[in-house]
C-alpha positions, 0 to 999 in steps of 0.5 A: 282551808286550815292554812287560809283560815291561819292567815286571815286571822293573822291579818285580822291581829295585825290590823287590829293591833295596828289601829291599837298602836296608831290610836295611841300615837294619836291620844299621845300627840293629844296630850303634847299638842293641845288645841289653840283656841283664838278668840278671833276669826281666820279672816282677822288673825290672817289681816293682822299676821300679813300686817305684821308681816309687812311691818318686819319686812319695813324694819328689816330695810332700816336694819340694813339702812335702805331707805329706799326700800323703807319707802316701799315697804311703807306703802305696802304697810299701809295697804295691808291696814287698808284691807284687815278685816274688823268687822267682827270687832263691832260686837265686842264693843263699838268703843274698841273698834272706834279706838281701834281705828284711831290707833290705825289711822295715827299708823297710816298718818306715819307711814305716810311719813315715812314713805314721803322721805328719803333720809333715813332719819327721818324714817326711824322717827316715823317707825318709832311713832308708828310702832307705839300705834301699832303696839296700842292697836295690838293692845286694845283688840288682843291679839292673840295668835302669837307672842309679841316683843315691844323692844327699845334702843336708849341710843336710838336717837342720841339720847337726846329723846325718848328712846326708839321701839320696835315690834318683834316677834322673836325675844332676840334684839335686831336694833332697826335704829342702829342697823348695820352700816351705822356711820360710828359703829357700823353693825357693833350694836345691832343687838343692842337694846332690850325688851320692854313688854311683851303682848302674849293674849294667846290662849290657854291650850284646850286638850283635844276631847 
């Protein structure tokens, strides 16, 4: 009877010094691992990541110069602005809704463009216009579930205009407007270009209570 007694308290010190330790561990990944908290829904975070995602995978194809795949991905661009979810944006303010929707429509008016060529030329035109309406769209709702780069190339179209922008959302150069079969450099200036603003509405972290 002794001996049995001896084991269950010894069962009971160890989980209570279990739950001491794993109480601890939590309180610790707390203080590390702070909560976000966005001022937008699932519903609208997740429209605008799969938009975003979609916009990389356009930028992705000029880098590699396939303007067959930039029309693709063009179309898929253009639905995935077809399907976010801003209904929400309504109850901040129907004017930033409005200017919203102005911003997007410019955004399909692009794609549109670019889906419709097959020169690559062409293309980056439309990518550069296109991401000036993305970047104000981004912009006006504020985004804030991640950081984003607005990035430029000065050599983008020969110095001869403005120079070419990108979306992206790492600090790293991966120049769409030089690619890597550039006919004089080849792919000698991909990284070529710098970051010229930075979209970051992310929310100060919120220590879990």
């Amino acid at each position: 009877m002794r001996n049995i007694l001896i084991v269950i308290i010894l069962v009971v010190v160890v989980i209570a010094g279990w739950k001491f330790i794993n109480k601890s561990k939590n309180a610790e990944e707390a203080r590390q691992n702070p909560i976000k908290v966005s001022k937008h829904s699932l519903a609208f975070n997740s429209s605008v990541g799969s938009m975003l995602d979609a916009y990389y995978g356009l930028t992705e194809s000029l880098v590699n110069w396939d303007s067959v795949s930039a029309q693709k991905k063009a179309k898929s661009l253009k639905d995935k602005i077809n399907r976010l979810q801003l209904n929400e944006l309504k109850k901040d303010s129907g004017a930033i809704l409005e200017t919203a929707n102005s911003y997007l429509a410019d955004s399909k008016s692009n794609l549109d463009s670019i889906a419709a060529n097959t020169n690559i030329a062409p293309q980056r035109d439309g990518l550069n216009s296109l991401t000036q309406n993305l970047y104000d769209f981004l912009r006006v709702v504020k985004y804030d579930e991640s950081k984003l780069y607005l990035q430029q190339c000065p050599m983008a179209f020969n110095n001869e205009t403005s120079p070419g922008v990108w979306l992206s959302k790492t600090d790293s150069i991966i120049n769409p407007y030089m690619g890597i079969h550039h006919p004089h450099y080849g792919k000698g200036m991909i990284h070529c270009g710098e970051t010229k603003d930075t979209l970051n509405f992310m929310p100060q972290p919120k220590k879990k209570s």
